[in-house]
C-alpha positions in Angstrom: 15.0 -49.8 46.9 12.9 -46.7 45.7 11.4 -46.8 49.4 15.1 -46.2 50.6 16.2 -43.7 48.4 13.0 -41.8 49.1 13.6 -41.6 52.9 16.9 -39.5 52.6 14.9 -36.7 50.5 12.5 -36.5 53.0 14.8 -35.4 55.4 16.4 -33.1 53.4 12.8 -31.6 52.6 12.3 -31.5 56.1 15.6 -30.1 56.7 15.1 -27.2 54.2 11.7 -26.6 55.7 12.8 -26.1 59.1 15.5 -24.0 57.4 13.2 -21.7 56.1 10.9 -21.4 59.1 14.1 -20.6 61.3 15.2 -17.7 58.6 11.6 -16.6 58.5 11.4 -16.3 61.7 14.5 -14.6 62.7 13.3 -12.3 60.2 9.9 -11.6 61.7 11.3 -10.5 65.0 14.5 -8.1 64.0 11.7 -6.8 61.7 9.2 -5.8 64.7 12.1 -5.5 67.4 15.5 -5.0 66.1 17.2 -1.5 66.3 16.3 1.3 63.3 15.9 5.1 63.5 13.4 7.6 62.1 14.3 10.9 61.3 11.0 12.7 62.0 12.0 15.8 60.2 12.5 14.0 56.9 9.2 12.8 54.9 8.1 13.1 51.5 5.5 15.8 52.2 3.7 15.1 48.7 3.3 11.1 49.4 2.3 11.6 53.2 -0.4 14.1 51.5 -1.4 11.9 48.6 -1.8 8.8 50.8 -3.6 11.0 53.9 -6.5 11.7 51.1 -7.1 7.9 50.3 -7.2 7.0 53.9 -9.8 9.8 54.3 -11.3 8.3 51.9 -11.0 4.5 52.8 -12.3 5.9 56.2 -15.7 7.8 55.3 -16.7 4.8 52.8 -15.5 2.7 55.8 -13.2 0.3 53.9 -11.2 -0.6 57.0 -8.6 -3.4 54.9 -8.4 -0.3 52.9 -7.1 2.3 55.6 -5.1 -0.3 57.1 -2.9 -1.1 54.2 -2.9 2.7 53.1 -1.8 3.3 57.3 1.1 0.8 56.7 2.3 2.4 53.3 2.4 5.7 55.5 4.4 4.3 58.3 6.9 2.6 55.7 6.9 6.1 53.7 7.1 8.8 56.9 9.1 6.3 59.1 11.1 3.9 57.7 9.6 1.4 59.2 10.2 -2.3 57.7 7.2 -4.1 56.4 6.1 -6.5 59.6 6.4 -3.6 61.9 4.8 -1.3 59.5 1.8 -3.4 59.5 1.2 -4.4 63.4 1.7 -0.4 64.2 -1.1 0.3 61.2 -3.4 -2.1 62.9 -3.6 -0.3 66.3 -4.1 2.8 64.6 -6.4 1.6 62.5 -8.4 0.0 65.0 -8.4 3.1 67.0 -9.9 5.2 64.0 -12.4 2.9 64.1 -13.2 2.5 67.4 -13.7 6.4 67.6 -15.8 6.3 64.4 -18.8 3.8 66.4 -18.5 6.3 69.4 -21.5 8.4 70.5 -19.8 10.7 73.2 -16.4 11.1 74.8 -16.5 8.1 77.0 -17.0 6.4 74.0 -14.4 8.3 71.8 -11.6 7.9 74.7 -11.7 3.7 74.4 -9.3 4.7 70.9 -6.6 5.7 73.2 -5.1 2.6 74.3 -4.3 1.5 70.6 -2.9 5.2 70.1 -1.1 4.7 72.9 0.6 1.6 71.1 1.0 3.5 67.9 2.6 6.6 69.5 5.3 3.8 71.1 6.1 2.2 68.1 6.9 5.6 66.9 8.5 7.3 69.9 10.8 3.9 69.8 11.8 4.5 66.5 12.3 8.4 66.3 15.1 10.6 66.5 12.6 13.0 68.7 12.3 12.7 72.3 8.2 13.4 72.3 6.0 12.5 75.1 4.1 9.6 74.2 1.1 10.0 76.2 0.2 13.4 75.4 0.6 12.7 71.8 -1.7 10.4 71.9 -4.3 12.7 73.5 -3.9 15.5 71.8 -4.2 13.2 68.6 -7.5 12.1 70.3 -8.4 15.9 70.7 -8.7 16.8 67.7 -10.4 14.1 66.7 -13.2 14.9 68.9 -13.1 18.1 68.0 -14.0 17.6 64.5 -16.5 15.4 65.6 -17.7 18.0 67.7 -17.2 21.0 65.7 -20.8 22.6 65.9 -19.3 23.0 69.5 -15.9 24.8 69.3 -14.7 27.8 67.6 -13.7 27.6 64.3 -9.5 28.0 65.1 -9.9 25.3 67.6 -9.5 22.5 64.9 -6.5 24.0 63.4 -5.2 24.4 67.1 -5.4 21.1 67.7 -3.5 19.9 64.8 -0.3 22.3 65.1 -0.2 21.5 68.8 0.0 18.0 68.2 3.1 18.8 65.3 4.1 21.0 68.3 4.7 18.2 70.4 5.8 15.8 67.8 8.4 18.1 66.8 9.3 20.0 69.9 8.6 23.3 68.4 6.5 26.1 69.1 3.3 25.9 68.2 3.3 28.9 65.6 5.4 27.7 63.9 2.9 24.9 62.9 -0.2 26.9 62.5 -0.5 26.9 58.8 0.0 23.0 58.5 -3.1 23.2 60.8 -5.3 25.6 59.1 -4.8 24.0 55.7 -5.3 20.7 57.3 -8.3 21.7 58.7 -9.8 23.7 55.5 -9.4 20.2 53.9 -11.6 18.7 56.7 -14.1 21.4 56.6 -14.6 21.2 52.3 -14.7 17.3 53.2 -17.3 17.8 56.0 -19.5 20.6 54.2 -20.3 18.5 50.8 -20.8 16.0 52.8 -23.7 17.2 54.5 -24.8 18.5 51.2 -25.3 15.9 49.8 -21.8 14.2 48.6 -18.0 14.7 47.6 -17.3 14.9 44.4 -14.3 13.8 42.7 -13.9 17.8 42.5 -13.7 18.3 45.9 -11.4 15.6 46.9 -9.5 17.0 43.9 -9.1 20.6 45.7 -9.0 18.1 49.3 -5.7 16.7 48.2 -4.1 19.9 46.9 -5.0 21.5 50.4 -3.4 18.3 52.3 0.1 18.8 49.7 0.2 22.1 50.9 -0.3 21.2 54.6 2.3 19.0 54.9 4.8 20.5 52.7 4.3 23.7 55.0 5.0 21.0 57.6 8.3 19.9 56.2 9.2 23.5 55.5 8.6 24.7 59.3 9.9 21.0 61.0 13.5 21.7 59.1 13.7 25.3 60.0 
């Protein structure tokens, strides 16, 4: 008798489970491929700043589960992307900071671009912006190498780099964008120089982050002109 009665709960368990998986599922895929918009021009200039700082951060002390989960907050914060997308867009770019950190020379710096290449389409597919998805992702590669290479460039060409990718990002010109990329790159320079001295202190990440704020809310200023 108990050995009958038990045999209709089971399939009801199993009918719940499969119930679950099948609402789980459906789930998982309009969250990575179902329709939704970002409005490029709208961000919270003070929370892309404050999390840019930790992922700096996360990225010199080389805590990559660190940067990842800081990358996802950003794409969930600047956006609107929903939490399963969020996280697969963070991985590629994740993986492509990373893969440029290890490099030794441009051939080595240029095998990041494929997973920008992936995060610059899971942008370009959600945004309100028509930008070219290729070029983003080299100029975000440029600069990168530039502040590798700093020793060899002038000292504008960092800040260059920056407003010309927000150039293309934002289809504007790129003076407009100049002072998000001068402040942006005064933060990398403070973060570069106590380095080589001998560390950052909680000081200079201190003055780091107020640089970044003002960066990117000189960014949201010039993008909603």
């Amino acid at each position: 008798m108990q050995h009958n009665e038990l045999k209709p709960r089971r399939k009801l368990a199993i009918k719940l489970a499969l119930l679950v998986f099948l609402v789980l599922t459906g789930w998982i895929v309009y969250d990575l491929f179902g329709p939704r918009t970002a409005r490029l021009r709208e961000f919270n200039a003070d929370e892309v700043a404050s999390l840019e700082t930790a992922m700096w951060r996360s990225y010199y002390d080389k805590k990559r589960v660190s940067l990842f989960m800081q990358l996802a907050s950003l794409m969930r914060a600047q956006y609107n992307m929903p939490l399963f997308r969020s996280n697969l867009v963070a991985y590629h770019g994740a993986k492509a900071a990373f893969v440029f950190k290890d490099g030794k020379e441009r051939a080595d710096y240029e095998k990041a671009l494929p997973n920008l290449v992936k995060f610059y389409t899971a942008i370009r597919e959600m945004s309100d912006l028509p930008f070219d998805v290729d070029r983003a992702s080299r100029l975000e590669l440029e600069w990168w190498i530039i502040h590798r290479e700093r020793a060899r460039h002038q000292p504008g060409d960092l800040e260059e780099a920056l407003a010309a990718l927000q150039a293309e990002l934002y289809k504007l010109p790129i003076d407009h964008l100049r002072e998000h990329g001068r402040l942006r790159a005064e933060a990398m320079l403070i973060r570069d120089t106590k380095a080589e001295q001998g560390g950052v202190t909680e000081s200079d990440w201190a003055k780091i982050d107020e640089l970044l704020h003002q960066s990117w809310r000189s960014l949201s200023k010039a993008v909603k002109v």
